[in-house]
TILO-258866 format. One record per residue (C-alpha): residue in three letters; residue number from 1; z, x, y. Coordinates in steps of 0.5 Angstrom, whole numbers, plus 500, padded with zeros to 3 digits. Last residue first. Layout:
// residues N
[rec 'ALA'; NUM; [Z; X; Y]]
...
END
This chain:
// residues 83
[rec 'UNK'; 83; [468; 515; 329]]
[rec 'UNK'; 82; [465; 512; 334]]
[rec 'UNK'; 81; [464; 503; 333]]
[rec 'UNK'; 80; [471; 502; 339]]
[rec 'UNK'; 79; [467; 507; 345]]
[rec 'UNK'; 78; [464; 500; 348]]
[rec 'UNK'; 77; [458; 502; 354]]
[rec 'UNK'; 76; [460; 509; 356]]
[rec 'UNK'; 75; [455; 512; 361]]
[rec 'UNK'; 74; [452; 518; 358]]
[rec 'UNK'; 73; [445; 518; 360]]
[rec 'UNK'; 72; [443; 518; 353]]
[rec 'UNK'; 71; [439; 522; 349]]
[rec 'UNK'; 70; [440; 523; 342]]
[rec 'UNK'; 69; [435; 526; 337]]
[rec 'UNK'; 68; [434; 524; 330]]
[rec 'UNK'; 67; [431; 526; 324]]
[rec 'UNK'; 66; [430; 524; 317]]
[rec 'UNK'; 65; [424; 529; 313]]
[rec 'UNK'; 64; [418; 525; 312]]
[rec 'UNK'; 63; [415; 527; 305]]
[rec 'UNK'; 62; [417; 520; 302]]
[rec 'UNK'; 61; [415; 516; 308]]
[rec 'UNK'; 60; [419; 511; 312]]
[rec 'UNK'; 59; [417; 505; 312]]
[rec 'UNK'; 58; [422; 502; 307]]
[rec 'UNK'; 57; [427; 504; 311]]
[rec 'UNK'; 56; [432; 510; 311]]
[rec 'UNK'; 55; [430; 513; 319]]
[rec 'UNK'; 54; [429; 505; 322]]
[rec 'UNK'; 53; [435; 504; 319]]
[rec 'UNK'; 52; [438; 510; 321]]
[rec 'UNK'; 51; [436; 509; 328]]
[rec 'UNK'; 50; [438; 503; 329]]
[rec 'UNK'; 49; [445; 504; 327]]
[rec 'UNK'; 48; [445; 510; 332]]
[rec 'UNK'; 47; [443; 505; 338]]
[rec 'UNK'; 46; [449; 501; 336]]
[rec 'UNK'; 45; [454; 507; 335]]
[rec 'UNK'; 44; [451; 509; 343]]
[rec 'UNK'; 43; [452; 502; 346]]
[rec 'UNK'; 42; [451; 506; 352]]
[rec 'UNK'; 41; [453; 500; 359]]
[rec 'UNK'; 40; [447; 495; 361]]
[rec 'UNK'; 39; [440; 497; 363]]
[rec 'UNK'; 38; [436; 503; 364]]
[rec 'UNK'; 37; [429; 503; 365]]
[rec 'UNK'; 36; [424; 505; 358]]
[rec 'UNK'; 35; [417; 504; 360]]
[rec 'UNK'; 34; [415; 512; 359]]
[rec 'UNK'; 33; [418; 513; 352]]
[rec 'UNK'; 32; [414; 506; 350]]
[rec 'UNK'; 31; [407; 509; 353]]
[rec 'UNK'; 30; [409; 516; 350]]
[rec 'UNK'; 29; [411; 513; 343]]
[rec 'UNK'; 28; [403; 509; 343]]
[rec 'UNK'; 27; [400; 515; 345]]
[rec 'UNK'; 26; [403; 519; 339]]
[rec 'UNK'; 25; [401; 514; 334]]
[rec 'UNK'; 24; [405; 518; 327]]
[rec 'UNK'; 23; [409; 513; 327]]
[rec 'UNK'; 22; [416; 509; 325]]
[rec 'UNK'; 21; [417; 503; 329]]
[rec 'UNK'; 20; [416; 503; 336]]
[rec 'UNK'; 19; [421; 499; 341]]
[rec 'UNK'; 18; [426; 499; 336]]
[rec 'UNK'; 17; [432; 495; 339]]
[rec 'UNK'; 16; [439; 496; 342]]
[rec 'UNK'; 15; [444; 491; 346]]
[rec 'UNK'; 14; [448; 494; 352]]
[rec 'UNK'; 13; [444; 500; 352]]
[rec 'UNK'; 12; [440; 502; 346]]
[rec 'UNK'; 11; [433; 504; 346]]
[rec 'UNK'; 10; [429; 506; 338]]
[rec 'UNK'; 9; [423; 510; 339]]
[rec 'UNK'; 8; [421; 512; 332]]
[rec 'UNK'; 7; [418; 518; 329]]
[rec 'UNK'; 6; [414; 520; 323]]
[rec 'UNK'; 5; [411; 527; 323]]
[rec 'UNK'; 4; [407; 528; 315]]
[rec 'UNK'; 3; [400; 525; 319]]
[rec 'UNK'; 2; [400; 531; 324]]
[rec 'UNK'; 1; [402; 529; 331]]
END
């Protein structure tokens, strides 16, 4: 993964975390990527809040472009945060 990729693994399902902060360790992304089991309902505005954090926050490089991918399983946890 070349040095200018950041990526962070955030999991969301009745609660939310960031399983890797931002990255460039591609062995570490697999292994937390490979651990993940589902839980709980899709709190999907939760995971999306993380998300954003972790791509805005001070770890973030400057020359990084902010992207995010959603995956979910599409099971709806509380719909009332999507705007």
């Amino acid at each position: 993964m070349p040095l200018t990729l950041q990526v962070a693994l955030v999991t969301f399902g009745s609660d939310w975390r960031i399983d890797v902060p931002l990255t460039h360790d591609r062995a570490t992304l697999e292994a937390a990527a490979r651990a993940i089991t589902p839980s709980g309902g899709t709190d999907v505005a939760g995971g999306l809040d993380q998300a954003h954090d972790a791509l805005r926050g001070p770890a973030r490089r400057a020359d990084a472009k902010p992207t995010l991918i959603l995956l979910s399983d599409g099971v709806p946890f509380d719909t009332t945060r999507l705007r």
